[in-house]
C-alpha positions as a Python dict, from the first residue, in 0.01 Angstrom:
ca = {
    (1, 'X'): (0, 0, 0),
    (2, 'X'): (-253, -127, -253),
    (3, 'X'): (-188, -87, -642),
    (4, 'X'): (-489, 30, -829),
    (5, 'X'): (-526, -70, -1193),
    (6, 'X'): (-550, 318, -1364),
    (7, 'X'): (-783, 334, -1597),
    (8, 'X'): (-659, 391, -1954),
    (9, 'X'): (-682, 709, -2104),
    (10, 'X'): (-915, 818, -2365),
    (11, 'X'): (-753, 969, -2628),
    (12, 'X'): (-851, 1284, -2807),
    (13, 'X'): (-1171, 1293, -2992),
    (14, 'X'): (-1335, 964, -2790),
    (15, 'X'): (-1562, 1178, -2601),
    (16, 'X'): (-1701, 1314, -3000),
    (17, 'X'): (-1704, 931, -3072),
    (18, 'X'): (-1901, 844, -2780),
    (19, 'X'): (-2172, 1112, -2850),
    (20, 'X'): (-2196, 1078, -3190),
    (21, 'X'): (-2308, 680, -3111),
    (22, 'X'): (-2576, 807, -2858),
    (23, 'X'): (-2913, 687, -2942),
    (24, 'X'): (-3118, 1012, -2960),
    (25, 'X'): (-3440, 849, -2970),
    (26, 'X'): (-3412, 779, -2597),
    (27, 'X'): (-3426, 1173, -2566),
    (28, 'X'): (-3721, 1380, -2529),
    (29, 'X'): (-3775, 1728, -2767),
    (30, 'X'): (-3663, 1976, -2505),
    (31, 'X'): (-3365, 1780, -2435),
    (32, 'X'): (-3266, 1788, -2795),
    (33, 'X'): (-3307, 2124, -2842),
    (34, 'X'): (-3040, 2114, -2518),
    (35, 'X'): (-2840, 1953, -2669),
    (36, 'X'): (-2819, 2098, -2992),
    (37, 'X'): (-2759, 2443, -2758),
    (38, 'X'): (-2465, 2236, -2580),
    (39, 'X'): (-2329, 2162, -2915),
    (40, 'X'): (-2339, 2531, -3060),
    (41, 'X'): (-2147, 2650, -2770),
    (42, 'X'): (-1901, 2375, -2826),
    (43, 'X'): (-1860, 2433, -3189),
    (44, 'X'): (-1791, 2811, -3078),
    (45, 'X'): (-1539, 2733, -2823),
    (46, 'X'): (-1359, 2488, -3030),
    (47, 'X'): (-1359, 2788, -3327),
    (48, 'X'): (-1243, 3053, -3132),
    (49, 'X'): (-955, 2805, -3029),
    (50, 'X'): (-914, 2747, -3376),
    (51, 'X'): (-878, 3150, -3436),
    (52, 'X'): (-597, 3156, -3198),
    (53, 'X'): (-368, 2868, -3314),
    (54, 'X'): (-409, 3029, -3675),
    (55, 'X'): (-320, 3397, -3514),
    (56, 'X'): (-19, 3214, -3378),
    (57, 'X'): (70, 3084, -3658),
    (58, 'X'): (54, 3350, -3872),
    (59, 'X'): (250, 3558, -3620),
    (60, 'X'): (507, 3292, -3611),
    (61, 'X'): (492, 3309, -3991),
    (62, 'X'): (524, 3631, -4021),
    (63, 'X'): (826, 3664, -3806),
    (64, 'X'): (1030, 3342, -3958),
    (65, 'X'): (1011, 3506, -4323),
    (66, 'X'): (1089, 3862, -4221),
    (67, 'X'): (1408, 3704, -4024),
    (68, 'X'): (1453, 3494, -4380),
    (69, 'X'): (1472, 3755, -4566),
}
Protein backbone atom coordinates (compact mmCIF):
# COMPACT_ATOMS: atom_id res chain seq x y z
CA UNK A 1 0.00 0.00 0.00
CA UNK A 2 1.33 3.46 -0.81
CA UNK A 3 1.16 6.39 1.85
CA UNK A 4 0.01 9.62 0.40
CA UNK A 5 1.19 12.85 2.00
CA UNK A 6 -2.60 14.53 2.91
CA UNK A 7 -2.69 17.76 2.22
CA UNK A 8 -3.05 20.10 5.22
CA UNK A 9 -6.15 21.58 6.00
CA UNK A 10 -7.15 25.07 5.51
CA UNK A 11 -8.49 26.44 8.36
CA UNK A 12 -11.56 28.57 8.67
CA UNK A 13 -11.64 31.86 6.99
CA UNK A 14 -8.50 30.96 4.35
CA UNK A 15 -10.79 30.67 1.53
CA UNK A 16 -11.98 34.81 2.58
CA UNK A 17 -8.11 35.32 2.77
CA UNK A 18 -7.44 33.91 -0.52
CA UNK A 19 -10.15 36.05 -2.28
CA UNK A 20 -9.64 39.02 -0.66
CA UNK A 21 -5.73 38.85 -2.22
CA UNK A 22 -7.20 38.21 -5.78
CA UNK A 23 -6.05 40.71 -8.22
CA UNK A 24 -9.34 42.07 -9.68
CA UNK A 25 -7.78 43.85 -12.41
CA UNK A 26 -7.27 40.55 -14.22
CA UNK A 27 -11.23 40.49 -14.31
CA UNK A 28 -13.38 41.84 -16.89
CA UNK A 29 -16.74 44.23 -15.88
CA UNK A 30 -19.33 41.50 -16.24
CA UNK A 31 -17.33 39.24 -14.21
CA UNK A 32 -17.21 41.72 -11.43
CA UNK A 33 -20.55 42.45 -11.35
CA UNK A 34 -20.55 38.27 -10.87
CA UNK A 35 -18.81 38.41 -8.45
CA UNK A 36 -20.08 41.05 -6.46
CA UNK A 37 -23.63 38.86 -7.06
CA UNK A 38 -21.59 35.71 -5.65
CA UNK A 39 -20.64 37.76 -2.73
CA UNK A 40 -24.25 39.15 -1.85
CA UNK A 41 -25.54 35.71 -1.74
CA UNK A 42 -22.71 34.76 0.49
CA UNK A 43 -23.09 37.60 2.83
CA UNK A 44 -26.90 36.42 2.99
CA UNK A 45 -26.19 32.88 3.69
CA UNK A 46 -23.59 33.57 6.20
CA UNK A 47 -26.44 36.15 7.95
CA UNK A 48 -29.15 33.97 8.00
CA UNK A 49 -26.66 31.46 9.74
CA UNK A 50 -25.88 34.13 11.93
CA UNK A 51 -29.87 34.56 12.76
CA UNK A 52 -29.99 31.05 13.83
CA UNK A 53 -26.99 30.69 16.24
CA UNK A 54 -28.42 33.99 17.94
CA UNK A 55 -32.16 32.27 17.99
CA UNK A 56 -30.32 29.44 19.69
CA UNK A 57 -28.86 31.27 21.89
CA UNK A 58 -31.41 33.23 23.04
CA UNK A 59 -33.57 30.11 23.43
CA UNK A 60 -30.85 28.57 25.41
CA UNK A 61 -30.83 31.84 27.35
CA UNK A 62 -34.02 32.02 27.93
CA UNK A 63 -34.39 28.58 29.32
CA UNK A 64 -31.05 28.66 31.70
CA UNK A 65 -32.49 31.87 33.59
CA UNK A 66 -36.08 30.71 33.87
CA UNK A 67 -34.52 27.27 35.41
CA UNK A 68 -32.23 29.95 37.61
CA UNK A 69 -34.73 31.49 38.90
Amino acid sequence: MIDEVAEPRSSRGDALRILMLEDLELYGHVELEERIDQLKSEIARTEAQLQRKNAGRAAADAFFSIRGE
